[in-house]
C-alpha positions as CSV (number, residue, x, y, z in Angstrom):
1,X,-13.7,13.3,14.5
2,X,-10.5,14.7,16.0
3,X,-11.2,18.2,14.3
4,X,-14.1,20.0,13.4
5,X,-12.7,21.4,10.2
6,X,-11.6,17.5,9.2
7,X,-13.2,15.9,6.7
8,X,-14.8,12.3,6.7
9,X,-12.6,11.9,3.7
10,X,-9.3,13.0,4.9
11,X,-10.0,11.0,7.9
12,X,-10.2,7.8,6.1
13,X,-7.3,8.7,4.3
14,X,-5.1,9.5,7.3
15,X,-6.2,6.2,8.8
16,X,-5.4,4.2,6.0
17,X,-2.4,5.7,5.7
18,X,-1.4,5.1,9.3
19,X,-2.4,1.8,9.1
20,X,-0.1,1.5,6.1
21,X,3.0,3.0,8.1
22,X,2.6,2.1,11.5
23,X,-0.7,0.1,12.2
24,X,-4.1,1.1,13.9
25,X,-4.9,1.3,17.6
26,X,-8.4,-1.3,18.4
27,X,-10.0,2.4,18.2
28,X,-8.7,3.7,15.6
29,X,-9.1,0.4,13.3
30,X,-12.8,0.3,14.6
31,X,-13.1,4.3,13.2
32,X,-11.6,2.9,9.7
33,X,-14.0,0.5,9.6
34,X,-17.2,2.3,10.2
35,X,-15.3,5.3,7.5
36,X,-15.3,2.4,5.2
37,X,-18.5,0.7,5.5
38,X,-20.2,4.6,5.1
39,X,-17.9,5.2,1.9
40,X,-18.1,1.6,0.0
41,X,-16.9,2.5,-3.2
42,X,-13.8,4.5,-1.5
43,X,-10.5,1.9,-2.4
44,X,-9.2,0.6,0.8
45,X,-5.8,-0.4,-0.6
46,X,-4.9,3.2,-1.8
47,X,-2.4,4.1,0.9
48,X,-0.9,0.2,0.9
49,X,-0.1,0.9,-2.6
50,X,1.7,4.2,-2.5
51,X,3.3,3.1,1.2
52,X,4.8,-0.3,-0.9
53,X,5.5,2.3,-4.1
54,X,7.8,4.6,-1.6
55,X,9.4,1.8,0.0
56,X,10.4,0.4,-4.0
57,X,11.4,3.5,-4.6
58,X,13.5,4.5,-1.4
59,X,15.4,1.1,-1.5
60,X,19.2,1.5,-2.3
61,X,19.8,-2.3,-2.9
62,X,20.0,-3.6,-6.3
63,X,16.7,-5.0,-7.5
64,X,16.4,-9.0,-9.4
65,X,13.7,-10.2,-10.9
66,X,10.8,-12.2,-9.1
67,X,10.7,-15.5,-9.6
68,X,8.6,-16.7,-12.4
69,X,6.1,-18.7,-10.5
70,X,5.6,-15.8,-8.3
71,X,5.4,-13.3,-11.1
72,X,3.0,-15.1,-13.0
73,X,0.3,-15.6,-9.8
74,X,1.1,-11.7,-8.8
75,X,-0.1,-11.0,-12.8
76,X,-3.0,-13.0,-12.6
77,X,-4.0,-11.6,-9.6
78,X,-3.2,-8.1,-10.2
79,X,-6.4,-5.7,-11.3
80,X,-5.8,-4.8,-15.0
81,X,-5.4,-0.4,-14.1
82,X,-2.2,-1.7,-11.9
83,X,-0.6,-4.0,-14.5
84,X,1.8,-0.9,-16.1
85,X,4.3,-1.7,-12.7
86,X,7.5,-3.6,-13.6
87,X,6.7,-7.0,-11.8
88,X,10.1,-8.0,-12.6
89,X,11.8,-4.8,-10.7
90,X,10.2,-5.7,-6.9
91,X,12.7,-7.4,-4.6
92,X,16.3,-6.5,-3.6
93,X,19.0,-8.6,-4.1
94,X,19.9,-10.1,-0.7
95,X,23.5,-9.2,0.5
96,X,24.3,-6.5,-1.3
97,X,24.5,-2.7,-1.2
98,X,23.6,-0.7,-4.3
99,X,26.6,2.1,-4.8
């Protein structure tokens, strides 16, 4: 632990985040790792997902619809608590600015 007062919980979250924004050092990754395997039921995708939600959300292009090949495998694929997100609204249009 880097801090005394730091818990094992905000820990994991500050690696995952990291690793969601920047990436993990070999030591840092091997930390996450052991975090995870003491905390099993703790969901290892939480900071990917709100990393990817920010980046939707920050984007200034104009968004188009996916595909609907891709859509369809992303919704059969997708856990049922996350399928309330637009899969339609997830990829800028390329070459263009939004105004």
């Amino acid at each position: 632990m880097n801090a005394p007062w730091q818990s094992p919980e905000n820990r994991l979250l500050k690696l995952l985040a990291d690793r969601a924004t920047l990436g993990l050092e070999i030591d840092e990754d091997r930390q996450l790792r052991q975090l995870l395997s003491e905390n099993p039921g703790f969901d290892e995708s939480c900071m990917d997902h709100v990393a990817a939600s920010v980046q939707l959300a920050c984007m200034s292009a104009a968004i188009e619809p996916l595909p609907a090949g891709l859509r369809a495998r992303i919704k059969a694929n997708t856990p049922r608590h996350l399928m309330h997100f637009q899969l339609s609204r997830a990829i800028p249009k390329a070459g263009r600015d939004h105004q």
